[in-house]
C-alpha positions in Angstrom: 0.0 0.0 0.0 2.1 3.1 -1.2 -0.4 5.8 0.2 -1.7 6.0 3.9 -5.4 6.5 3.0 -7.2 8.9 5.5 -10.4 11.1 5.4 -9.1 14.8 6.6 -11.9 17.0 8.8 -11.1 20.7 7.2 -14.5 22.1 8.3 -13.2 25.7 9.7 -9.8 25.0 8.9 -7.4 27.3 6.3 -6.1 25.6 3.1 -4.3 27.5 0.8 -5.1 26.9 -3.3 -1.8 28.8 -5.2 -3.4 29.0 -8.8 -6.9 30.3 -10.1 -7.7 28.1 -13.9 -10.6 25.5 -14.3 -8.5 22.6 -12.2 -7.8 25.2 -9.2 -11.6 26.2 -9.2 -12.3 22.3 -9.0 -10.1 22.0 -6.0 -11.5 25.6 -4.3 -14.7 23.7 -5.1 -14.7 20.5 -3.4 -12.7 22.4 -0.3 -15.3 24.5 0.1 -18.0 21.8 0.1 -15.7 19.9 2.8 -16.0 23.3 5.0 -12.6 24.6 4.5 -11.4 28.3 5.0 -9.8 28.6 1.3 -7.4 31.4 0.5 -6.3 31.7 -3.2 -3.4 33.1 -4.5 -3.7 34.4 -7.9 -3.2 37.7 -10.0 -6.8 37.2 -11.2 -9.4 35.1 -10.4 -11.7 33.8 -13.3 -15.3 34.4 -13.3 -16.5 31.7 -10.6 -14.1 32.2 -8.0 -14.5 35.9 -8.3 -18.3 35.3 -7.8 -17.1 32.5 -4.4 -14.8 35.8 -3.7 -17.7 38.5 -3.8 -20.2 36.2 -2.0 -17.1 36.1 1.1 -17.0 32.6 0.5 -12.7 32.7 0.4 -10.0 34.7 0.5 -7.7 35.9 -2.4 -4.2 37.3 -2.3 -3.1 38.5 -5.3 0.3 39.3 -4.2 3.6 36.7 -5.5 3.4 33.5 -2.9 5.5 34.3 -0.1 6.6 30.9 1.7 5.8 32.2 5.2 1.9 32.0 4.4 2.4 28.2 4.6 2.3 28.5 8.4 -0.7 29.8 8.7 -2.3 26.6 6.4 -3.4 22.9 6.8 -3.3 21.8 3.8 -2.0 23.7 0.8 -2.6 22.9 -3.3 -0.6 24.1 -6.1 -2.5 24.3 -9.2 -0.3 26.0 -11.6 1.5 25.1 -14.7 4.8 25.9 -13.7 6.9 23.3 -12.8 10.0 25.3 -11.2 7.4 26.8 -8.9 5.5 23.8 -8.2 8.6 22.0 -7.1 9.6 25.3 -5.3 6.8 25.1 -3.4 6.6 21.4 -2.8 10.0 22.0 -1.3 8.6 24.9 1.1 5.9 22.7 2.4 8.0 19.9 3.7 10.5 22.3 5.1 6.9 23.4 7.3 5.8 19.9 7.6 2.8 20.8 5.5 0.6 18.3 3.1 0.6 19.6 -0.1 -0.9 18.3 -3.5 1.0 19.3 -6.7 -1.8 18.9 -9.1 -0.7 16.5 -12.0 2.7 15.8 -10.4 2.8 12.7 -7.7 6.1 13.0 -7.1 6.2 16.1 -5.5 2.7 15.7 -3.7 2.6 14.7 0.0 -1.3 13.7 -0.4 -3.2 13.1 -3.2 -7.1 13.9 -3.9 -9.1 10.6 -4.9 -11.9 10.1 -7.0 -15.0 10.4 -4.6 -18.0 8.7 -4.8 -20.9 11.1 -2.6 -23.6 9.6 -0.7 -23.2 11.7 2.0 -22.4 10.8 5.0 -20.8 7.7 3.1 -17.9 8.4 0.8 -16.1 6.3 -1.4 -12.3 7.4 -2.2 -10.6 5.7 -4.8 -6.9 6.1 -5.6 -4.5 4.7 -8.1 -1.2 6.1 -5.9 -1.1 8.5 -9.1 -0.5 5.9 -11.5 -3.4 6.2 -13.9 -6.1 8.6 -12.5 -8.3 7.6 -15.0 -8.6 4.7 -14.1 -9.7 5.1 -10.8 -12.4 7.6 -12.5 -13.7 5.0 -14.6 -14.2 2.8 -11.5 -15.5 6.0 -9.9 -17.9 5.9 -12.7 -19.1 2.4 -12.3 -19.3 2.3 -8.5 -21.9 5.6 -9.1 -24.3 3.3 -10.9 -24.1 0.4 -8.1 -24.2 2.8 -4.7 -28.0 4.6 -4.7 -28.7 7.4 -2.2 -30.3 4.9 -0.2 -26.8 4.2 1.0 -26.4 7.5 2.6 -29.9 7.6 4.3 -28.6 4.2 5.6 -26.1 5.9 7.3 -27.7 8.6 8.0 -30.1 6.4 10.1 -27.0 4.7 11.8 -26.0 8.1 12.9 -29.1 9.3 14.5 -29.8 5.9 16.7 -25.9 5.7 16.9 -26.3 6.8 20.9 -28.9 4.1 21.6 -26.7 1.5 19.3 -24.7 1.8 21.4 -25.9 1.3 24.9 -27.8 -1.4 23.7 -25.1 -3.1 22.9 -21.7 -2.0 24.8 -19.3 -4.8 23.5 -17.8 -4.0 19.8 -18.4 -7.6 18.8 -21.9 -7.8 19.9 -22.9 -4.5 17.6 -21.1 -5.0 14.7 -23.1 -8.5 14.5 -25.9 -6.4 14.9 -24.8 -4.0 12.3 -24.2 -7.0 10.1 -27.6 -8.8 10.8 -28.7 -4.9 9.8 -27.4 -4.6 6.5 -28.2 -8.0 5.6 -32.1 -7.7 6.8 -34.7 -5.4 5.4 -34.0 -1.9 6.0 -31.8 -1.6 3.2 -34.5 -2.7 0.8 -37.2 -0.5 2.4 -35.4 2.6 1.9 -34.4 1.7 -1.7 -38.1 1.6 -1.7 -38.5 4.8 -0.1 -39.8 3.6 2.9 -37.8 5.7 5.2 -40.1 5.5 8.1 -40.4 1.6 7.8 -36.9 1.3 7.5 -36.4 3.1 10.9 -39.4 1.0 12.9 -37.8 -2.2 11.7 -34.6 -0.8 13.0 -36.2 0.1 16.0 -37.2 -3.3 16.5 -34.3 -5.1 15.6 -32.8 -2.8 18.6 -35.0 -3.9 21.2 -35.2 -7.8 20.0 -33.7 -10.1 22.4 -29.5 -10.1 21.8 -28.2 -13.6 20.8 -24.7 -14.4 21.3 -24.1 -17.1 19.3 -20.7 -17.6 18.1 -19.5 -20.0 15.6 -15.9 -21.5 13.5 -15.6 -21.5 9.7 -13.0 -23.1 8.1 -11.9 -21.8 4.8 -10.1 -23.8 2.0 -7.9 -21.8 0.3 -4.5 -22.7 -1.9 -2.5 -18.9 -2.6 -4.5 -17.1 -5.0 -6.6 -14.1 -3.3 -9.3 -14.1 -6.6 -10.3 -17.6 -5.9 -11.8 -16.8 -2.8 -15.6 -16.6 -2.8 -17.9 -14.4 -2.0 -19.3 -16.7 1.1 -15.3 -16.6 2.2 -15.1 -12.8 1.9 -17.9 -12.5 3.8 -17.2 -14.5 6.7 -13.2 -13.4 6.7 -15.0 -9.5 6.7 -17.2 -10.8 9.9 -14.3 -12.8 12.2 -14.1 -12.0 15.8 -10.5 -13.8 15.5 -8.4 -15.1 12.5 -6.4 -18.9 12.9 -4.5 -19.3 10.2 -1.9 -21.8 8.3 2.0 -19.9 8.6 2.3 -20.8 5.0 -1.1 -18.9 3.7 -0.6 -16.1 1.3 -0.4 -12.7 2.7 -2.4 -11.5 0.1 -5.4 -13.9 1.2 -4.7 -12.5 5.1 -4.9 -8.5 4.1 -8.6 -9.4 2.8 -10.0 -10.4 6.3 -11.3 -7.6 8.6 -8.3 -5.5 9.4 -9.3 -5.2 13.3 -9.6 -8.9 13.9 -7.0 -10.8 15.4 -4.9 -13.2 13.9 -2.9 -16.1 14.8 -0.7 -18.3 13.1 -0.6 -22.4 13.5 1.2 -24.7 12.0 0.1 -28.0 10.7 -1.8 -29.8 11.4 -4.0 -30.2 14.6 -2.8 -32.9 16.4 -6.3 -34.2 17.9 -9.6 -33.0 18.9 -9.1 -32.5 22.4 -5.7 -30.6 21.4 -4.8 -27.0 22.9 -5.2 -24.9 19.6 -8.9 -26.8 18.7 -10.0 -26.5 22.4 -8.8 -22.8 21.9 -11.1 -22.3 19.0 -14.0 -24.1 20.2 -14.4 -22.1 23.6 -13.9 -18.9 22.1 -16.8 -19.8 19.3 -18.5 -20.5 23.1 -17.9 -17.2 24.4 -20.0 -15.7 20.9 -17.4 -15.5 18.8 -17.1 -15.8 15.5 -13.7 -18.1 14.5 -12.5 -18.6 11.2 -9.7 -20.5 10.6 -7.9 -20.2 7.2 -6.1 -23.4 5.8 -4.3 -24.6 2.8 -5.4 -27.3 0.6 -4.7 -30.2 2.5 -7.8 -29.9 5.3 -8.2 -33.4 6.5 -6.4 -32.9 9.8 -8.0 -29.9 10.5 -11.9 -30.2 9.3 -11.8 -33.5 11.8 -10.0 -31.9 14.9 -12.6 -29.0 14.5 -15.9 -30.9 14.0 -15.0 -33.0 16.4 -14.2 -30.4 19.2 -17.5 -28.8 18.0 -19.1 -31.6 18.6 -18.4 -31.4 22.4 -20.2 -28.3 22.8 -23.3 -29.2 20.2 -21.7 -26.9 17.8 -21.1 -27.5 14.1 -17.7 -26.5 11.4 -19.1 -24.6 8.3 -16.3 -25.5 5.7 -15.7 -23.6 2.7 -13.5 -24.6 -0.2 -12.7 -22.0 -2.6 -11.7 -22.7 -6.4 -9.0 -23.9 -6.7 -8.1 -25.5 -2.8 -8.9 -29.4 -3.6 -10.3 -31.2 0.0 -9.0 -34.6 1.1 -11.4 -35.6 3.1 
């Protein structure tokens, strides 16, 4: 991962765009939208800034760029077509430990703009590290089609019963199975309907249903490649409590499961049923959890330790082999 993606709160806070042509106004214009304090330094502003500028909606020096105005800035965007300068002040900026995006030039930037997709309060970012900008608009482009408003009302609703979410259910793996069970159930459907108001009852309810703490252990079959994973595998790596997994699996397969979750590395294979890393997994799947082991090809050792452990407790293994991964069982 060559950038360090992050979401930056600039409502109230000074950035400084140095250039005034159709790309700068494009910057001024998504700053402003994000509640920044935007200064522009130009000789002459065109025709839409100088309308933002008349209606006191930012600031314009049209003196030269003086290097000491940096302290006074969060963020600061060069959107000129002079590369001396833009490299000049690239160079001023780190000096004062300030971001700065050199439009069109990733070398000299210290953060980058992504292509957005808007459903606010949900935002979608998409960045190709400066590689190919277009291409990350054309996937801005598909993912507009595939995310309706209903999204943002979604989490809109979130955000207003976030409080209550909360009390109701205090421990972080408890709610986000709750937030899961959410997304998966009706509401998202009854406000792609427009059913706003039956979207929040059935929220509502969900909220005060009885909470079930039911853990459980899935062991996934995978052999290296990252694409062959399903969508059932995704799914349940995304919603792991805690992530078991072969020392030999592909690092690319580990980076897919949720970030936040765990992990710990075995080595093959378990040794019996009743052994320490298989009585591990079974009374943590006790406790509510939700376990998922990740294994190479060669399951046979491992699918029998764990059903049979499960079996113990009247619990059961959901295996999942992925394309590819052949079972010997």
């Amino acid at each position: 991962m060559p950038l360090y993606p992050l979401f930056a709160d600039l409502r109230g806070r000074e950035v400084l765009v140095v250039g005034a042509g159709e790309v700068a106004t494009r910057k001024v214009e998504a700053l402003l939208h994000a509640g920044a304090r935007v200064c522009v330094c130009a000789p002459e502003l065109g025709a839409t800034l100088a309308r933002w500028h008349a209606a006191a909606r930012l600031e314009h020096r049209p003196q030269a760029f003086d290097p000491d105005w940096l302290d006074a800035f969060w963020l600061v965007v060069a959107a000129t077509d002079d590369g001396v300068f833009n490299a000049r002040l690239a160079a001023e900026a780190g000096q004062r430990k300030r971001l700065a995006n050199i439009v069109d030039d990733a070398a000299l930037s210290t953060f980058q703009v992504p292509a957005i997709v808007d459903r606010a309060p949900l935002l979608v970012a998409i960045s190709s590290s400066g590689a190919a900008p277009m291409l990350a608009r054309r996937l801005r482009a598909q993912l507009e089609t595939q995310l309706d408003a209903s999204w943002g009302r979604l989490a809109n609703l979130f955000a207003r019963h976030r409080d209550a979410i909360r009390q109701r259910f205090p421990e972080l793996a408890q709610r986000r199975r709750w937030y899961d069970a959410i997304i998966d159930g009706p509401v998202p459907a009854l406000l792609r309907a427009d059913q706003d108001d039956a979207a929040e009852r059935a929220l509502l309810a969900a909220l005060d249903a009885p909470v079930t703490g039911a853990g459980g252990v899935a062991l996934i079959v995978a052999d290296g490649d990252p694409e062959q994973l399903t969508l059932r595998a995704l799914r349940v790596m995304n919603q792991a409590d805690v992530l078991f997994h072969h020392d030999g699996i592909d690092p690319g397969l580990l980076a897919l499961a949720r970030r936040d979750a765990p992990r710990e590395p075995f080595v093959k294979p378990f040794l019996k049923p009743d052994g320490f890393l298989v009585e591990r997994v079974v009374t943590m799947a006790g406790q509510g959890k939700r376990v998922v082991v990740l294994d190479t090809a060669d399951t046979d050792a491992s699918s029998r330790a764990l059903s049979a452990g499960l079996e113990k407790h009247g619990g059961a293994l959901e295996l999942i082999t992925c394309a590819g991964a052949a079972r010997f069982l």
